[in-house]
N, C-alpha and C positions, 0 to 999 in steps of 0.2 A: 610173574613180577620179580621175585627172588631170583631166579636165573638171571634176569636182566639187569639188576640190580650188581648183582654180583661176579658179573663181567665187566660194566662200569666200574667197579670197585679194585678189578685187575688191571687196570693200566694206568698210565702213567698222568691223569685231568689233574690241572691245579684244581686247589680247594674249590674254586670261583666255580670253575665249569662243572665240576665232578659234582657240587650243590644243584646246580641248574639241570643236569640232565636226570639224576636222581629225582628231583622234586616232579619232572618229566614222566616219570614212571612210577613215582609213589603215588601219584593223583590218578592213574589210569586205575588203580585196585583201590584207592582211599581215595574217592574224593572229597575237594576242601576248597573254602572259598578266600582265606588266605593264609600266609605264611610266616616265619619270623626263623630264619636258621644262622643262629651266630658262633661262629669260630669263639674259643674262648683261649682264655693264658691256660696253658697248663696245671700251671700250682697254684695261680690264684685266683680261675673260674668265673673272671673278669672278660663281660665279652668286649670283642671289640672291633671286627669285622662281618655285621649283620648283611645277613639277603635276605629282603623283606616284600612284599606286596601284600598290601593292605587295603583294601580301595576303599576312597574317600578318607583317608588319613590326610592331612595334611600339615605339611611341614611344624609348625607352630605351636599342634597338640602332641607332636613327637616326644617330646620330655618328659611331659606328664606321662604316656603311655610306659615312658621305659622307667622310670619310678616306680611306676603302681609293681612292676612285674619283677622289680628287688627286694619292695618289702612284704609281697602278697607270699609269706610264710607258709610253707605246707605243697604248694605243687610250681616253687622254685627247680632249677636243675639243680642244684647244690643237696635239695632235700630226695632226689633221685637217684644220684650218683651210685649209692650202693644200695640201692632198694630192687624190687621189683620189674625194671623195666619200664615202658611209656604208659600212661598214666590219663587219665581223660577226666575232666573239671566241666565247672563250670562258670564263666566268666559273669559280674554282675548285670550285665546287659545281654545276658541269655544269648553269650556266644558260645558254643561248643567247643571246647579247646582239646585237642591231642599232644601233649609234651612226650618229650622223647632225648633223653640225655645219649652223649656218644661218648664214652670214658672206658678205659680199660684201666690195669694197675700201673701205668707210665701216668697217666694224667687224666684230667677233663678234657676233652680237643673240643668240642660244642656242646650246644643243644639246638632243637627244633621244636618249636611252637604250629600247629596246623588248626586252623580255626573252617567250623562250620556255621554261618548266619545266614542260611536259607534252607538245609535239609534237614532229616535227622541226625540223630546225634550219632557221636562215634560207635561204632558197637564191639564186643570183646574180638572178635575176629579181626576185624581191622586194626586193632590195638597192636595181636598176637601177629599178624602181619606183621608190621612196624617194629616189632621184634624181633621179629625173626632175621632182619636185613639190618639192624643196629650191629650187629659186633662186624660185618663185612665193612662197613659204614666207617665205623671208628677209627679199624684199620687202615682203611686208606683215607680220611682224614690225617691220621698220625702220620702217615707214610708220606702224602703229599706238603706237608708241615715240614720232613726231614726234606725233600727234596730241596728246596729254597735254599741250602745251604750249599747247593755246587756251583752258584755265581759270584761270580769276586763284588764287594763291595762297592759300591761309586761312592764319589765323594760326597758328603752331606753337603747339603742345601746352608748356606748363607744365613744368621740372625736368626737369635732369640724365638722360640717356638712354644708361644703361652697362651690360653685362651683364659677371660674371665668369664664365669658365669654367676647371674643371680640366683634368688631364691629361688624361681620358677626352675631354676636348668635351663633358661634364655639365654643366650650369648651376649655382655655388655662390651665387650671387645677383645679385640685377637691379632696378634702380629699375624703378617705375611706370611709368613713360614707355618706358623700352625693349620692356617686354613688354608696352606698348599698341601700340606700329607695330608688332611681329615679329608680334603676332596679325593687324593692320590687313591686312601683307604676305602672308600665307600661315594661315589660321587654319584650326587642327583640325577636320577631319570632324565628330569626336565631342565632343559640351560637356561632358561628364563629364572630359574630360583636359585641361580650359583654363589651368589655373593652371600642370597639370605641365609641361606643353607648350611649348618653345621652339618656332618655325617655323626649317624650315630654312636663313635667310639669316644665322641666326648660325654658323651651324654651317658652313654654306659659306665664310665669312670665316677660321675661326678651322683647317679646316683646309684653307686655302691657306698659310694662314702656316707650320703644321707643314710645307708640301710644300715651302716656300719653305727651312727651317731644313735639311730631308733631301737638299737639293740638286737637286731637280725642282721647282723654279718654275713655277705656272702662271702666274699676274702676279705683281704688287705687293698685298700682302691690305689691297684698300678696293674698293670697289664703288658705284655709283651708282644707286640703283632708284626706280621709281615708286611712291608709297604710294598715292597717288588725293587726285582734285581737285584734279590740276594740280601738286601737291605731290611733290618729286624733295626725297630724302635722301640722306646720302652713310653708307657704315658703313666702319670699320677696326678692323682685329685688330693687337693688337700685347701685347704678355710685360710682365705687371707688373712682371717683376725678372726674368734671366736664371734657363730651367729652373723658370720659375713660372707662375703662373694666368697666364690670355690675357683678356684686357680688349677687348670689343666694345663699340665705341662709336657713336652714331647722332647725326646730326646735320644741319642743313638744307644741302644739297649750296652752296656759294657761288654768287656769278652766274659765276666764272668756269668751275665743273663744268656749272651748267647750259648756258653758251653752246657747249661743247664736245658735249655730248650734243644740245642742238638741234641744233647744225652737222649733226655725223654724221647724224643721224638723216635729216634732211632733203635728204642726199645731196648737201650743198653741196662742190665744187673745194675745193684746198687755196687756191688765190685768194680765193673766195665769202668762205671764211672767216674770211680774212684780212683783206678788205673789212667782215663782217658784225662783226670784232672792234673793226674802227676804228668802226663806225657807235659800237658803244655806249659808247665814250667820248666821245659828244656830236659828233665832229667831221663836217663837209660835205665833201662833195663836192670844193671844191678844198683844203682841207689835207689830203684823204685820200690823194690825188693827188701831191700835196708830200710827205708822207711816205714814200710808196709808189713815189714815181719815174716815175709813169703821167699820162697826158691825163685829163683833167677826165672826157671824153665815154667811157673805158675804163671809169674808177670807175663813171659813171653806169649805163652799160653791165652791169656785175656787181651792182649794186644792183638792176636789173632783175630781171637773173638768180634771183635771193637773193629777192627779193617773190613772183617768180611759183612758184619751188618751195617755198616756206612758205607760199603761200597768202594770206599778209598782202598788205592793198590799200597800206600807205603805210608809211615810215619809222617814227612813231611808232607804228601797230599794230604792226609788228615788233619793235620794240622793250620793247614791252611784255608780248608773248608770251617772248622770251628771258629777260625779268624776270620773269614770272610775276603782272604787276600788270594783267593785262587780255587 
């Protein structure tokens, strides 16, 4: 399974598929009866792009579900991130659960939830399994996170992008435009529930921010995710009025979200980055140097650095991939 795992992990699968056919082959050595694997923000660990199969879940109890599993302290991904490795619990309705964070020192890029309700429970082997195939995992999560960056931007979508929601994390309403990217980001199995159907990355925002208010913070409730075609939004939860509806907002992530999640993604030094901040205010070579306190031939040097793990042939390609204009 490792081997296969890790040829998967060699090429070039969006997150979507490279989740799908992994999950394909972690169930041929693990098996599990269902799943929960979500993309998260880098820095603020906020998911927001979940693949999920759950059977007999239905839409309605989604909220609740994704509540319980921000403020349920102790076998969060947040409390994994520099632990141990995947971890196996147990759910209060005697579900068997397998967690498994995918993080290196760029960021969190996910986590995975594997639940067992009909067999035995997870055993240390199968843990060390899932182990063992995490740091191949992360890597090409990150890597395919950095690829999203070689398609030029499209034009954003038309109006206001806000969802409101109640106490429950029920939707009491939502512009057009919000619940066109939440379908874009994660859309229903089923097209009979399209209208009802919020996608999970609202629901992930808004109860971070409940875990944020109960005193267990996972991050700060905003998140940054792919929609496709190059195209990186940013969403935040925040309380219309103290002890009121929670306001989920969607909006085009700025250059300065995007150049942070390029960086990360592309596994650039806190230097690289520091470098690749200066490029995109226009400046060369030696004022970067001048401002930076460094030799001409250092900056060049990290510039280097910085083209050849992005892939970009020249300054102005890279530059414009940060931008999203090319």
């Amino acid at each position: 399974m490792r081997d296969r795992v890790e040829r998967l992990c060699s090429g070039t699968l969006d997150a979507k598929v490279l989740r799908e056919r992994a999950l394909t082959e972690l169930r041929r050595a693990v098996p599990f009866d269902a799943h929960v694997w979500t993309l998260t923000d880098p820095v603020t660990r906020i998911g927001t792009s979940p693949l999920a199969d759950i059977p007999g879940l239905s839409w309605p109890d989604l909220p609740a579900l994704i509540q319980a599993r921000y403020l349920n302290r102790g076998t969060r991904w947040t409390d994994l991130v520099v632990g141990d490795g995947p971890v196996v619990w147990r759910r209060p309705d005697d579900v068997d659960v397998l967690t498994a964070v995918f993080a290196d020192r760029f960021g969190c890029w996910a986590w995975l939830d594997l639940w067992r309700t009909s067999s035995s429970p997870f055993t240390s082997n199968e843990r060390d399994l899932i182990a063992s195939v995490a740091p191949f995992l992360t890597t090409a999560l990150r890597s395919a996170q950095a690829r999203t960056f070689t398609t030029p931007i499209p034009p954003p979508a038309g109006g206001p992008a806000v969802l409101v929601l109640g106490a429950d994390l029920q939707v009491q309403v939502g512009t057009p435009a919000a619940r066109e990217a939440l379908h874009r980001l994660n859309p229903p199995d089923d097209p009979a529930v399209v209208e009802q159907a919020i996608p999970a990355a609202a629901y992930n925002l808004a109860a971070a921010l409940v875990a944020a208010e109960n005193g267990v913070p996972v991050g700060p409730p905003w998140s940054r995710v792919h929609l496709g075609a190059g195209r990186w939004i940013t969403l935040r939860a925040a309380r219309t009025a103290p002890d009121s509806d929670i306001a989920v907002t969607i909006e085009e992530s700025t250059p300065a979200e995007r150049l942070e999640v390029f960086a990360l993604a592309h596994a650039l030094t806190p230097r690289e980055r520091e470098i690749l901040a200066e490029l995109t205010t226009g400046a060369d070579s030696r004022h970067i140097a001048q401002r930076l306190v460094l030799s001409e031939h250092t900056v060049n040097d990290h510039v280097k650095a910085v083209l050849a793990k992005t892939g970009a042939s020249t300054r102005p390609t890279l530059l414009a991939r940060v931008a999203g204009t090319g």
